[in-house]
C-alpha positions as CSV (number, residue, x, y, z in Angstrom):
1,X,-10.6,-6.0,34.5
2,X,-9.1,-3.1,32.6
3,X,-7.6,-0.3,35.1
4,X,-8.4,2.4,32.2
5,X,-12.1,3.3,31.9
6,X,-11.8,6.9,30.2
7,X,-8.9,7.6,27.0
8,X,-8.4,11.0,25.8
9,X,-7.1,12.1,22.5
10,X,-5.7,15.3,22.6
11,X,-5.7,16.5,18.5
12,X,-8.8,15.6,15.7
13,X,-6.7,15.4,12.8
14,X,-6.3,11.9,11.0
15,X,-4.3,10.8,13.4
16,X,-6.4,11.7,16.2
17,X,-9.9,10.3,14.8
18,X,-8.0,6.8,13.9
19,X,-6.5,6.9,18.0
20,X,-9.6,7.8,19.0
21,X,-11.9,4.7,17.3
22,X,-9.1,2.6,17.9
23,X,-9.3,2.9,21.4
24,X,-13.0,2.9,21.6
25,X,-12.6,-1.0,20.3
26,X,-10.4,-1.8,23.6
27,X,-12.5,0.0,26.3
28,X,-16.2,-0.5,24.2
29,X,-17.8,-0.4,28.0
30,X,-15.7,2.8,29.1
31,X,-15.5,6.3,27.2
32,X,-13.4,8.0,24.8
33,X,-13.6,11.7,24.4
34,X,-11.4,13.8,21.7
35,X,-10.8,17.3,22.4
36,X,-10.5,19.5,19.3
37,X,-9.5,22.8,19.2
38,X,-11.5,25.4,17.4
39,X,-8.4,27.4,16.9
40,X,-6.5,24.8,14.6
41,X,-7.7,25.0,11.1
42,X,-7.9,21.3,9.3
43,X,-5.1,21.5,6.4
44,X,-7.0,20.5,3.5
45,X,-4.2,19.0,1.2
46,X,-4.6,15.5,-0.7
47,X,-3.4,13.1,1.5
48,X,-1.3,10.0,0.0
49,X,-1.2,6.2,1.8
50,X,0.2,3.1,1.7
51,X,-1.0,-0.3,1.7
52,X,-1.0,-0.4,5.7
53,X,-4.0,2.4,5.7
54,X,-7.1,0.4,3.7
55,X,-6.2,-3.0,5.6
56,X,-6.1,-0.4,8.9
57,X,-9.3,1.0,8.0
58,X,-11.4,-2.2,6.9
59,X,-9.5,-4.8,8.9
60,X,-8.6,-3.8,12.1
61,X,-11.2,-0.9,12.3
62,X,-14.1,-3.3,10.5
63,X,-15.1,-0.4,7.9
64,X,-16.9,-1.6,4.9
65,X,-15.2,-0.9,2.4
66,X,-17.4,0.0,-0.2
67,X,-19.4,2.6,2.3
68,X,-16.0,4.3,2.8
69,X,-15.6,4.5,-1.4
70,X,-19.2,5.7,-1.5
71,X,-18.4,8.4,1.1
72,X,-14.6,9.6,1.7
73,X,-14.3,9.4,-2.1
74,X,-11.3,7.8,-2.0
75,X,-9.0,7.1,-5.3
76,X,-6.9,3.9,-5.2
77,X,-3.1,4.0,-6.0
78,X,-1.1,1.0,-7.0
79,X,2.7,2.9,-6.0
80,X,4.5,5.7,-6.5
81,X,5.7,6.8,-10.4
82,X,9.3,8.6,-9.7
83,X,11.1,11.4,-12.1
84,X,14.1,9.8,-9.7
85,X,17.6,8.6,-10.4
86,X,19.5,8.4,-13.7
87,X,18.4,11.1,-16.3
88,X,18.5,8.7,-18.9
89,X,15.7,6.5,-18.1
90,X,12.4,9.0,-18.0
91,X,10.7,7.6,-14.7
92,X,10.4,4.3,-12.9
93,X,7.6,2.6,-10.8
94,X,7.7,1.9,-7.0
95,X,5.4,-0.6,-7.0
96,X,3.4,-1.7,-3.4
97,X,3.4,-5.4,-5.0
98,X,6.9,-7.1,-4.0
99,X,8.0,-8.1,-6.7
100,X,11.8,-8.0,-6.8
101,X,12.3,-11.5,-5.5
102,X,9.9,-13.0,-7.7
103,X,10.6,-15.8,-10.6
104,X,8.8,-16.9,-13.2
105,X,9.0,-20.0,-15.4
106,X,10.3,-18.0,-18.7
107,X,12.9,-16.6,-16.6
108,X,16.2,-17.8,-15.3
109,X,16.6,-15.4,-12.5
110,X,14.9,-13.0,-10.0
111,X,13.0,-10.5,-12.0
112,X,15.2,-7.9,-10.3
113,X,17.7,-8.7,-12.2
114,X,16.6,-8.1,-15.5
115,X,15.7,-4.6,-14.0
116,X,19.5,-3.5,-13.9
117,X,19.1,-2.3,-17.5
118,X,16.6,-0.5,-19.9
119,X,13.1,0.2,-18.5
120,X,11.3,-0.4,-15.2
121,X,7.6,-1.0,-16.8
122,X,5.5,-3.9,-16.5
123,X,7.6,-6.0,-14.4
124,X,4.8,-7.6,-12.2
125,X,1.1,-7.1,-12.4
126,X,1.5,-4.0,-10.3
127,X,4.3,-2.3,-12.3
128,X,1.4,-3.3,-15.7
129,X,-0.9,-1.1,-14.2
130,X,0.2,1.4,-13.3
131,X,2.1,1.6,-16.7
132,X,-1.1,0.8,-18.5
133,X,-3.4,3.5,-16.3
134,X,-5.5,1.1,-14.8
135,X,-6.8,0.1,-10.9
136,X,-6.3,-2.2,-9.0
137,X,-9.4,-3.7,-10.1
138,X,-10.9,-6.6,-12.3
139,X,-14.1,-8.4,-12.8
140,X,-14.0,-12.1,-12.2
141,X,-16.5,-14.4,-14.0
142,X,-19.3,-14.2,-11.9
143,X,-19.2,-10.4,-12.3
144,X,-18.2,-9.5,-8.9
145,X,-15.3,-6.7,-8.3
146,X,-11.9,-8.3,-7.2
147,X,-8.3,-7.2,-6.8
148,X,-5.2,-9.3,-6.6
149,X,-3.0,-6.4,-5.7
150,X,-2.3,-4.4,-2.7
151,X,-3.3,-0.9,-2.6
152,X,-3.4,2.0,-0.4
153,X,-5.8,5.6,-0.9
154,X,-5.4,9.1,-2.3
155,X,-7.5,10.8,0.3
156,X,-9.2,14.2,0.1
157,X,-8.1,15.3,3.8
158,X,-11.0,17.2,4.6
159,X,-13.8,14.3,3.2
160,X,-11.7,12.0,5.3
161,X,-12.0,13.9,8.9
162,X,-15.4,14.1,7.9
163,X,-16.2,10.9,7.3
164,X,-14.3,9.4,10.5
165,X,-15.8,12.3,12.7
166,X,-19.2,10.5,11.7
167,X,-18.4,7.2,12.3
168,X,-16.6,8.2,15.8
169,X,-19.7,10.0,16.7
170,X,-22.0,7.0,15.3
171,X,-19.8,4.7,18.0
172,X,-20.1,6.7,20.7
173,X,-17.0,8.8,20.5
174,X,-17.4,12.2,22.2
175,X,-15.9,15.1,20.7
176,X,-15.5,18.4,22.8
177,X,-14.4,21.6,21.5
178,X,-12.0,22.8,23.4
179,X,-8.4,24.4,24.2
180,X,-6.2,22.7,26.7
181,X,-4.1,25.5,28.8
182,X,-2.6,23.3,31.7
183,X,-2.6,20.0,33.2
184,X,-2.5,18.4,36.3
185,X,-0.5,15.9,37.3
186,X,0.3,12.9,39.6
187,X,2.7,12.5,42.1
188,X,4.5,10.0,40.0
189,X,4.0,12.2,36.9
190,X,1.1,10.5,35.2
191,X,-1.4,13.1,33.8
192,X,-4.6,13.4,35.8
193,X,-6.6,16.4,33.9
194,X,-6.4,18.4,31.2
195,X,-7.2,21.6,32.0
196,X,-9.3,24.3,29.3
197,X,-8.9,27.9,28.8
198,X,-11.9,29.9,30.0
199,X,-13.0,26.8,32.6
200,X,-13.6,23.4,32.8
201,X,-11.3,20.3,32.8
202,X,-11.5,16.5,31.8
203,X,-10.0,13.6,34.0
204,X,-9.0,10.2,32.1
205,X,-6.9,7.4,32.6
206,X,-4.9,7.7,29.3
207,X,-3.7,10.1,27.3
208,X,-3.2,10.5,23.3
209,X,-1.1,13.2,21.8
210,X,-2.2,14.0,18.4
211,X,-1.8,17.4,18.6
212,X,0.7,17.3,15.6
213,X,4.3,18.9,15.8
214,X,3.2,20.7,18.5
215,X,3.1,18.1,20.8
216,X,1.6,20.0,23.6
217,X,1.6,16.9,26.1
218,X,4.5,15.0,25.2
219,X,6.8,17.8,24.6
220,X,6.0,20.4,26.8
221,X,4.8,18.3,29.9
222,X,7.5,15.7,29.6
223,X,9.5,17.7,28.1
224,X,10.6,14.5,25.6
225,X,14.3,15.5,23.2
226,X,13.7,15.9,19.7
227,X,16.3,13.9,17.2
228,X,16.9,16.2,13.9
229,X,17.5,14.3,10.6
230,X,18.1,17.7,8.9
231,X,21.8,16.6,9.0
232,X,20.8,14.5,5.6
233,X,17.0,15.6,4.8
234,X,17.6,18.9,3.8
235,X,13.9,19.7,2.7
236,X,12.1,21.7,5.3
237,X,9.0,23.6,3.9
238,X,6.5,22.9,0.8
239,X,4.6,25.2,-1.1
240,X,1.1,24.1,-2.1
241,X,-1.9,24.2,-4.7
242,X,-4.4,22.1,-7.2
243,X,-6.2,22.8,-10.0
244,X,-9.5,21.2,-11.1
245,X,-8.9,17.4,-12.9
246,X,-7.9,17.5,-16.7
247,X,-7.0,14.5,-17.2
248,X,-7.9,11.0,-16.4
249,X,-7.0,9.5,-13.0
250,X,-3.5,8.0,-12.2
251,X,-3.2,5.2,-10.0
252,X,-0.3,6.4,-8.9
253,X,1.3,9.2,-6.7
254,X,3.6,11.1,-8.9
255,X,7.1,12.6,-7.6
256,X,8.9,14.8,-9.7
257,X,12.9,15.7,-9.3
258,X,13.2,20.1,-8.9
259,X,15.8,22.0,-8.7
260,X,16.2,22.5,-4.8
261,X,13.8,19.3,-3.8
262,X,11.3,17.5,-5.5
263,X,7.0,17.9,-6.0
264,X,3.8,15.6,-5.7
265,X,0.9,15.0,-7.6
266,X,-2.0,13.7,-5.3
267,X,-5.0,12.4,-7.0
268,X,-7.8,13.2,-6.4
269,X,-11.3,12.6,-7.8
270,X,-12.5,16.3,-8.4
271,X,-8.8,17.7,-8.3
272,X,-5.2,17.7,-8.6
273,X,-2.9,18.6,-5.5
274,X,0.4,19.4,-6.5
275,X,2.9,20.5,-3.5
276,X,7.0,21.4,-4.1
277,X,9.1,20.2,-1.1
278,X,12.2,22.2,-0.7
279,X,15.0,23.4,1.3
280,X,14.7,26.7,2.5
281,X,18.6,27.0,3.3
282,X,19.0,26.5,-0.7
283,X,15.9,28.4,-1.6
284,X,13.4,31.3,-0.4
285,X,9.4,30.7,-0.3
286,X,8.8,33.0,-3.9
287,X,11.6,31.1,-5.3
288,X,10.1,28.0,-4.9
289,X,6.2,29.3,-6.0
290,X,7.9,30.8,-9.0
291,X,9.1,27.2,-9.9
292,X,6.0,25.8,-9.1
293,X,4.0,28.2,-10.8
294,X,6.1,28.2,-14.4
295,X,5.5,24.4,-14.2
296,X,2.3,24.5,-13.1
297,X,0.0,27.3,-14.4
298,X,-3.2,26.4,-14.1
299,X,-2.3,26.3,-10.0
300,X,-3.1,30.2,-10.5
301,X,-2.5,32.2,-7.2
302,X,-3.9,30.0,-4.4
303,X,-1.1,28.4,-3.1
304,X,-0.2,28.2,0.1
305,X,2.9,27.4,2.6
306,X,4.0,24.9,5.4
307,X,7.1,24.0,7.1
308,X,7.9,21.0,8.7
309,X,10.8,19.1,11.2
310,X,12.0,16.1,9.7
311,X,13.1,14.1,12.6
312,X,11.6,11.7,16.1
313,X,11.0,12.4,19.5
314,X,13.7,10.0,21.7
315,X,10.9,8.6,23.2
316,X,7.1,9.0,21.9
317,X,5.5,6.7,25.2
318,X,5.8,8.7,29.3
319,X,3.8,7.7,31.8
320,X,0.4,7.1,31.0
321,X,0.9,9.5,27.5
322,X,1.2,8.2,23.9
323,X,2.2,10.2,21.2
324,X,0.6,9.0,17.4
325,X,1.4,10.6,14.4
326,X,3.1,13.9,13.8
327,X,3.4,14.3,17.6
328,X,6.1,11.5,17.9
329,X,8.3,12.4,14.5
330,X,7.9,13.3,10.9
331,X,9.7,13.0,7.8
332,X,9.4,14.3,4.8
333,X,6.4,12.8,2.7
334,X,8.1,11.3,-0.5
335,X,6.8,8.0,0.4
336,X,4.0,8.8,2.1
337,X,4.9,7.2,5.8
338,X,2.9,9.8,7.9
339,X,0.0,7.8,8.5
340,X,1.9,4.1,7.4
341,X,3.8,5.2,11.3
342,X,-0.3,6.0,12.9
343,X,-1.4,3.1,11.7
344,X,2.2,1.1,13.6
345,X,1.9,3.0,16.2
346,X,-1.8,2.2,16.7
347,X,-1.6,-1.3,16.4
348,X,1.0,-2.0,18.8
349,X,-0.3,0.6,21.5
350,X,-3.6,-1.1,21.0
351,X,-2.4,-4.4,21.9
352,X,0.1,-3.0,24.3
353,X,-2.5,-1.7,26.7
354,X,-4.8,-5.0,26.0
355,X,-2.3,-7.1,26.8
356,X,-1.3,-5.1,30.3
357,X,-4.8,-4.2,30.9
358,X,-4.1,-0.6,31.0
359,X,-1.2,-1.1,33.8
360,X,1.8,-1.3,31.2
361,X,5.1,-2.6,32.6
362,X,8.1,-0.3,32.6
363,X,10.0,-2.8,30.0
364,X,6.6,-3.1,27.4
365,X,7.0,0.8,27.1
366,X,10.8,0.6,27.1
367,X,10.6,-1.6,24.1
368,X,7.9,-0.1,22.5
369,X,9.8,3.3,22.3
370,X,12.6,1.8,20.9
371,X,10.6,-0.2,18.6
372,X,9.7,2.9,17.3
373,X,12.5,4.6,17.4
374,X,14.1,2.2,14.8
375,X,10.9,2.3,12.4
376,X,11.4,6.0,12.0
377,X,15.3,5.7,11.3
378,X,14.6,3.1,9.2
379,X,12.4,5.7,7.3
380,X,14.5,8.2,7.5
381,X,17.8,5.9,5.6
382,X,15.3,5.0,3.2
383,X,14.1,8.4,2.2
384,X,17.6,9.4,2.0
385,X,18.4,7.4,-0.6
386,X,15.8,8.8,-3.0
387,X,18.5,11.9,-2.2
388,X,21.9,10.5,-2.3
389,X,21.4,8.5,-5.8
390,X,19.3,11.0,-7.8
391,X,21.3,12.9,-10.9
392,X,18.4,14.4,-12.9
393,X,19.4,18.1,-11.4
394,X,22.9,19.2,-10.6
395,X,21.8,22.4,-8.8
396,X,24.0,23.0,-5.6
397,X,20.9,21.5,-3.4
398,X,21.4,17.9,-5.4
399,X,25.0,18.0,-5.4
400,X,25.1,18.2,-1.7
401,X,22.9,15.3,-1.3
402,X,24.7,13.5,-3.6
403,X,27.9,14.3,-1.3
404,X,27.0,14.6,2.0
405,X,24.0,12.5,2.8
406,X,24.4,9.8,5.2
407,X,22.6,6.1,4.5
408,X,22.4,5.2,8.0
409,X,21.8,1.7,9.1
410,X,21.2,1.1,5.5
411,X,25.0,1.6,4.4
412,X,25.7,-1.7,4.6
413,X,23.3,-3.1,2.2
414,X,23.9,-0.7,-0.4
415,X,27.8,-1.3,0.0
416,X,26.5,-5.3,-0.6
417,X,24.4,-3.7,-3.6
418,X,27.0,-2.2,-5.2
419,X,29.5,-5.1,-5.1
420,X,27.2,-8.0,-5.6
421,X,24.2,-6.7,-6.9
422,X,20.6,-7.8,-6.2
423,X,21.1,-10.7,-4.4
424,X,18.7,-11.9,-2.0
425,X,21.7,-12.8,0.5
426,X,21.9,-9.6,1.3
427,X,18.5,-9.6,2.9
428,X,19.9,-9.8,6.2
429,X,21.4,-6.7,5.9
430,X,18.3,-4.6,5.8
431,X,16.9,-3.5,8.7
432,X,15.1,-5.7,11.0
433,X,11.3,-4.4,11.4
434,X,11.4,-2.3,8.4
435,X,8.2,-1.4,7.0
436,X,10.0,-1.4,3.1
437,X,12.0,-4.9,3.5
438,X,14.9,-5.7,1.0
439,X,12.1,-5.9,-1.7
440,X,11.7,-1.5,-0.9
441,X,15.3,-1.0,-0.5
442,X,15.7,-2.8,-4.2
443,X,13.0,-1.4,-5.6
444,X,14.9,1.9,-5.1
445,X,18.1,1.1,-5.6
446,X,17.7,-0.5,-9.4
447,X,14.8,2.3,-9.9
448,X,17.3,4.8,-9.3
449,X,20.3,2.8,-10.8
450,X,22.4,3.0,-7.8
451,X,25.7,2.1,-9.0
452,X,26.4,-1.5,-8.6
453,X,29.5,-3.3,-9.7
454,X,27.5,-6.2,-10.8
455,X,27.2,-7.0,-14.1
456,X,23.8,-8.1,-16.2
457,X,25.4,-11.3,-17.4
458,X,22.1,-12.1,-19.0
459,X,22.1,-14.2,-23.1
460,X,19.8,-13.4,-25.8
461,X,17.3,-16.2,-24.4
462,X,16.9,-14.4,-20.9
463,X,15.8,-11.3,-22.8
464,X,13.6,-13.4,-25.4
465,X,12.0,-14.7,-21.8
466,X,11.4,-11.2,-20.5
467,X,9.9,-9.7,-23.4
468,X,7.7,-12.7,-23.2
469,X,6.8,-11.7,-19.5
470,X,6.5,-8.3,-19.8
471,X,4.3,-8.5,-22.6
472,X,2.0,-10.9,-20.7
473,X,1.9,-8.8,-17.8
474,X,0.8,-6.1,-20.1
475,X,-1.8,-8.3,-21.3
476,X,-3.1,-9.1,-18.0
477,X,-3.1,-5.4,-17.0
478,X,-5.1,-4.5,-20.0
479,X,-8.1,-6.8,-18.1
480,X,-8.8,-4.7,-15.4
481,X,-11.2,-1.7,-14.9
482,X,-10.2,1.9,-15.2
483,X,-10.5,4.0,-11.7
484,X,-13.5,5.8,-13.8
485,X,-14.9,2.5,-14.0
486,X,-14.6,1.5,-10.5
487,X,-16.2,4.9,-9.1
488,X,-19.0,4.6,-11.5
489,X,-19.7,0.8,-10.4
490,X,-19.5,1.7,-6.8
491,X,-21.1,4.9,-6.7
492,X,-24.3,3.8,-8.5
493,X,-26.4,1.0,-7.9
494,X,-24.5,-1.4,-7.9
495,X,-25.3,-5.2,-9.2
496,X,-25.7,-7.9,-6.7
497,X,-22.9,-10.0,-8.2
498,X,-20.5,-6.8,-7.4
499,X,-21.8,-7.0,-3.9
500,X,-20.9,-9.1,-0.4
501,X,-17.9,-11.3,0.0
502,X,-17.3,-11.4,-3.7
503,X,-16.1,-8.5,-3.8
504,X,-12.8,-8.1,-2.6
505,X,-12.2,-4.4,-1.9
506,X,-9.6,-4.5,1.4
C-alpha cells in the first residue's frame, strides 16, 4: 500500500508537466495536482534534446509517437554541428550515435583513430547525415518509416507545454492557478501545505520543485547550499531571437565559436532560434546584441535577455521534497543537458518512491543526492572542455578559458588522451555514471583536436580503407528521407504500410 496518495508539483514548465505525468503513472488511484503561477510567463525559446527525451516521452511515458509529431511539431536532430576547436578544420560533428569505438572490416583500427587528422564527416551513419542533411529516417521495403539511429527533438517550447498540458489534463492531472506564499510544515520538517496568496491552501504527501532557479521549496524552505561552477564556466547570460525559416531544415543543433562565448541555432519547423551565450564579466548586454545582430540581421529588433547560474544545489532531495530540473542545478546549454538531467532525475525518483512505497529510507535519498550530484559535475567537466581546447577566437574571454579552466574529474582522461591517444583502455578513466561515456568525452576531444602526443601511425592502405568507408557511409546516408519528407508523410494521411509497429519512430 503506497503511504503517498496526493503529489504536488510546484512549477508547469517542461520540467514540471513531465514530473507531474510521471508521477500520475506511480499513484494512478491517488491525485496529482500542479500549481502554476499566473505570474511566471512561459519562455518561449526553441528548446534542444538529447536522445534520453524521445525514449522518455514514448517509452517510459507510453506517447505515441507519431501523435506527438502530428502535434508538438517536433524536428528531429541527429547531434550537434560545432564551429569548435582548431581553426583549421571548419566544423566537426557530435554525433548521438557512438561511434568512436566502432570497427569495421576495411579498417584496421577504431574509427576514432582515423579521426586524429583531416575531417570529421561521414564517420558512421550518424556523422553521414547529418553531413548529407538528411533525418534520421528511411523507408524499408515494405514502405513503412524506420530509423536505425538515435535521435532526440528540436522543440518549439511553447507547442510543447501545450501539448503535455493536454495530455496531463486528458489523464487526470489537475492544474491550479495559483501563487504559493508560505508553507506549513511538520514537526520533523516534512512539508504539510502549501499555502496561496489571497487564500486557500493544498495538503499532499510529496512535494516537486520545478519552480526553476528559483527554487522556492527547496531553497528557501530548506534552505539547500548552492555549488557555483562560475570558477570555470564563465558564460552567465544569453541574448535571444529567430527569424522566420529560409532555408531547409538541419538535423542538427548548430554551435558557433563568438568572441566572449559561443551561439545556437535551434531548429525549428516555422523558425530559426538563434541565442549568444556570454560572459557578462567580459562583455555588456548591447555588446553582445550588437554581435549578434551584425551576424544575424534578419533577427531585426526582437531579441530578448536572460541570465542564468551555472552550478547544483548540494543536495536536490529533503524530506519529503524533490527538486527536477532547473530547481536542483543548471549549466550552461551547449549540449543541451537541461532536460537530459529531468528526464535522470525522473526516472530514478520514480522508481525511488515505488520501490519504498512512498516511505523512502534515509540512505535511498542519501545516495540518490549524491548520485546526482556526480551527474551534474560530470556535466559540468564535460562542458568545460568545449572551453579549455577551443582556439578559433583569441579574444581575452577565450584565452582565459584556455588558461584557467579546470577539467575536473575528467583531468585524468584527457592527461591519458594526450599521451596515449584514443585508446579504449582509458575507458576506466571517465567517470562512472556519465551520461557522455568515453565515446562523448572522445568525440570531443578528436572533434576539438585536443593535443595528444599520439601519433596517426596509419599506411596508405588504412587510408585507401577509410575512403572506402566514408564513401559508403555517404552512400547509405543518401537513402534516407529528408526532414521535409518526414513531416509531410506524418502530417498527411499517412499510408498503412507507414503505420503501426512498422514504423519505428522512438
Amino acid at each position: 500500500m503506497q503511504s503517498f496518495k496526493h503529489i504536488v508539483v510546484l512549477g508547469a514548465g517542461s520540467a514540471g508537466f513531465l514530473a507531474a505525468l510521471t508521477f500520475q503513472q506511480i499513484i494512478p488511484e491517488g491525485r496529482v495536482t500542479i500549481i502554476r503561477s499566473p505570474k511566471i510567463p512561459v519562455i518561449g525559446v526553441g528548446e534542444s534534446t538529447t536522445p534520453a527525451m524521445p525514449l522518455f516521452l514514448h517509452r517510459s511515458l507510453q506517447i505515441d509517437a507519431l501523435e506527438f509529431a502530428r502535434q508538438a511539431d517536433p524536428v528531429w536532430k541527429l547531434g550537434n554541428r560545432f564551429y569548435f576547436g582548431d581553426p583549421d578544420r571548419k566544423y566537426f560533428d557530435y554525433s548521438f550515435q557512438p561511434a568512436m569505438e566502432q570497427a569495421d572490416s576495411e579498417l584496421r583500427k577504431n574509427i576514432m583513430y582515423y579521426l586524429l587528422e583531416g575531417d570529421m564527416h561521414n564517420f558512421c551513419l550518424g556523422s553521414g547525415l547529418m553531413e548529407q542533411h538528411r533525418s534520421p529516417f528511411f523507408r524499408n521495403q515494405d514502405g513503412k518509416l524506420t530509423t536505425p539511429n538515435s535521435f532526440g527533438y528540436h522543440l518549439d517550447n511553447q507547442k510543447f507545454l501545450a501539448y503535455l498540458e493536454k495530455l496531463a489534463i486528458e489523464r487526470g492531472i489537475d492544474v491550479k492557478e495559483a501563487d504559493v506564499c508560505d508553507v506549513r510544515q511538520a514537526p520533523n520538517g516534512d512539508i504539510t501545505h502549501l499555502v496561496f496568496e489571497g487564500g486557500g491552501e493544498i495538503e499532499a504527501d510529496f512535494y516537486a520543485d520545478c519552480s526553476g532557479f528559483r527554487g522556492q521549496l527547496i531553497r528557501k524552505v530548506y534552505d539547500v547550499p548552492f555549488v557555483s561552477y562560475g570558477d570555470d564556466l564563465y558564460c552567465d547570460r544569453a541574448v535571444i531571437g529567430s527569424w522566420d525559416r529560409d532555408h531547409p531544415i538541419e538535423p542538427f543543433t548548430t554551435s558557433i565559436s563568438m568572441k566572449n562565448g559561443w551561439c545556437w541555432n535551434i531548429e525549428l519547423r516555422d523558425r530559426i532560434t538563434r541565442g549568444y551565450v556570454y560572459s557578462s564579466a567580459f562583455c555588456s548586454e548591447d555588446e553582445a546584441i550588437e554581435e549578434l545582430k551584425a551576424m544575424t540581421p534578419q533577427i531585426g529588433n526582437n531579441v530578448r535577455a536572460i541570465g542564468f547560474p551555472s552550478g547544483r544545489l548540494e543536495r536536490h532531495w529533503v524530506n519529503n521534497v524533490v527538486a527536477i530540473g532547473n530547481s536542483s542545478g543548471f549549466v550552461e546549454p551547449i549540449e543541451a543537458t537541461a532536460l537530459l538531467v529531468v528526464t535522470d532525475q525522473l526516472n530514478h525518483a520514480s522508481k525511488i518512491l515505488l520501490d519504498s512505497c512512498g516511505n523512502v529510507p534515509d540512505m535511498m535519498r542519501d545516495r540518490e543526492c549524491e548520485r546526482v550530484r556526480i551527474v551534474w559535475d560530470d556535466i559540468r567537466d564535460f562542458i568545460v572542455a568545449h572551453y579549455k581546447f577551443n582556439r578559433h577566437f583569441d579574444t581575452p574571454f577565450w584565452k582565459q578559458c584556455r588558461n584557467d579552466c579546470s577539467l575536473g574529474g575528467a583531468a585524468a582522461f584527457y592527461e591519458y588522451y594526450k599521451e596515449a591517444g584514443p585508446s579504449t583502455l582509458s575507458a576506466g578513466l571517465v567517470c562512472p555514471g556519465s551520461v557522455f561515456g568515453f565515446n562523448g568525452y572522445m568525440n570531443i576531444f578528436l572533434g576539438l583536436k585536443a593535443e595528444t602526443n599520439h601519433p596517426p601511425k596509419m599506411m596508405d592502405k588504412d587510408w585507401r580503407g577509410w575512403d572506402s568507408y566514408t564513401a559508403r557511409v555517404k552512400q547509405n546516408s543518401l537513402q534516407a528521407l529528408t526532414t521535409e519528407q518526414v513531416i509531410e508523410i506524418m502530417s498527411g494521411d499517412i499510408a498503412p504500410e507507414a503505420q503501426g509497429e512498422g514504423a519505428d519512430l522512438a
